[in-house]
C-alpha positions as CSV (number, residue, x, y, z in Angstrom):
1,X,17.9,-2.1,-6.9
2,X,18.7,0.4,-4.6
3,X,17.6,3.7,-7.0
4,X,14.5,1.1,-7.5
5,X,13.7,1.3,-3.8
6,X,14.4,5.3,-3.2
7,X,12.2,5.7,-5.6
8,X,9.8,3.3,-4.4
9,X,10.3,5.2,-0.9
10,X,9.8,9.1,-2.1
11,X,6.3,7.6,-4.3
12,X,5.0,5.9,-1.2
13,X,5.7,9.0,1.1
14,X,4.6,11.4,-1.5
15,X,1.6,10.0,-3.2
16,X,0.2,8.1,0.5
17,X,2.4,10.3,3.3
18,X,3.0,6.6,4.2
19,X,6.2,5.6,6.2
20,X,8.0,3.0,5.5
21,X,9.4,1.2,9.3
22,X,10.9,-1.9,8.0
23,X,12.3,-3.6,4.6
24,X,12.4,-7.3,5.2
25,X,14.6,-9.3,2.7
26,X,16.6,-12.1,2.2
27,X,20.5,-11.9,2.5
28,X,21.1,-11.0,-1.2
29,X,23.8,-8.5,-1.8
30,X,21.6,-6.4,-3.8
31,X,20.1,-5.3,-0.2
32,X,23.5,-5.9,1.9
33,X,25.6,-2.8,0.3
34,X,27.0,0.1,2.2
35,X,24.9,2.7,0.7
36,X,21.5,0.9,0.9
37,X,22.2,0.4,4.8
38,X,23.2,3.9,5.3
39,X,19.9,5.0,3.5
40,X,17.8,2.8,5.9
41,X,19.3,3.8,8.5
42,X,19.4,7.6,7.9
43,X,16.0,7.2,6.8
44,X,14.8,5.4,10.3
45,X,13.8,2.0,8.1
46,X,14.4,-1.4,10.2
47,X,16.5,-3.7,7.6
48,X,14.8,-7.5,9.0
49,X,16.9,-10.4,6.9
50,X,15.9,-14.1,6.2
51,X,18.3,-16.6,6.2
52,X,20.0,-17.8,2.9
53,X,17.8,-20.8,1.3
54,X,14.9,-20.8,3.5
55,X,12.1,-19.0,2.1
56,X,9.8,-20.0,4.2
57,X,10.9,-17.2,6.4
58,X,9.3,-14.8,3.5
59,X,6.2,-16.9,3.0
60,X,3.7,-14.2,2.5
61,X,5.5,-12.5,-0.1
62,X,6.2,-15.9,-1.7
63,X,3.0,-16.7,-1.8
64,X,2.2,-14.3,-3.4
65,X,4.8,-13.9,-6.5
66,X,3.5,-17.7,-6.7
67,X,0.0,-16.7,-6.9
68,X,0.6,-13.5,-9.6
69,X,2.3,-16.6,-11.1
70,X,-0.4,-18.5,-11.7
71,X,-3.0,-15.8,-12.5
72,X,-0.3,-14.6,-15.2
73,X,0.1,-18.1,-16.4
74,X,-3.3,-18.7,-16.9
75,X,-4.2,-15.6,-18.2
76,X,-1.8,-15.6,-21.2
77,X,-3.1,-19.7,-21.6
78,X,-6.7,-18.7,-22.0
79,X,-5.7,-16.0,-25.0
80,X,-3.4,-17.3,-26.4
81,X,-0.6,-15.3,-26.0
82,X,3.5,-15.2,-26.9
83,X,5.4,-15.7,-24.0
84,X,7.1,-12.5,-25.4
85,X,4.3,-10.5,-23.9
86,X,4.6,-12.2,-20.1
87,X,6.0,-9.0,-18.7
88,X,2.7,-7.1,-20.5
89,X,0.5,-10.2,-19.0
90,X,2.1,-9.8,-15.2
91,X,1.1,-6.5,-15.6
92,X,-2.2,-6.4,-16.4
93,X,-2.5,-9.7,-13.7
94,X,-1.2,-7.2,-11.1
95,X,-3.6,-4.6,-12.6
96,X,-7.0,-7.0,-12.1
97,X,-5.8,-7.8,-8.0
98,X,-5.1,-4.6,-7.1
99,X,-8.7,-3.9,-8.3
100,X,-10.5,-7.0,-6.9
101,X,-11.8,-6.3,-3.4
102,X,-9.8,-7.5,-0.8
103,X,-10.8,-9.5,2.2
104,X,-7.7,-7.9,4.4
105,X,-9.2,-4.4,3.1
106,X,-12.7,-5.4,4.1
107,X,-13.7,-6.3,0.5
108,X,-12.7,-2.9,-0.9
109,X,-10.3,-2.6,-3.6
């Protein structure tokens, strides 16, 4: 997880010059180690937590893995597809939003 997001960190700088302020995430110990603070914190990146069991506290983010759910899942119904090609179906789910216009982007995609 942590390579995942310094990778994540460099493209979104690199690619967008964007800055990431603050990681919010729930109190799993894939976020909690020593090195992954030090890099937020050397790197000027608020760490906000949620407590354990209450994701309601992440309900935008929830929300949405529910809805890519549900887009995925119905996708794969309506062709027919092997659950052995879900990763390959959340993929091209995540490809079609990112492409739909937006209303928080002023309907642009």
């Amino acid at each position: 997880m942590f390579d995942c997001f310094k990778n994540f960190h460099l493209l979104a700088f690199n690619q967008f010059l964007a800055h990431i302020k603050i990681l919010r995430s729930d109190n799993d110990t894939k976020y909690m180690f020593k090195d992954m603070i030090k890099y937020l914190c050397s790197n000027g990146i608020f760490h906000q937590t949620s407590r354990v069991g209450t994701p309601q506290q992440n309900m935008i983010s929830e929300r949405k893995s529910y809805d890519l759910f549900e887009k995925t899942r119905a996708i794969m119904l309506q062709m027919n597809v092997l659950k052995c090609f879900w990763s390959y179906g959340a993929l091209t789910t995540i490809y079609l939003v990112n492409r739909l216009p937006n209303r928080v982007l002023d309907f642009s995609s």
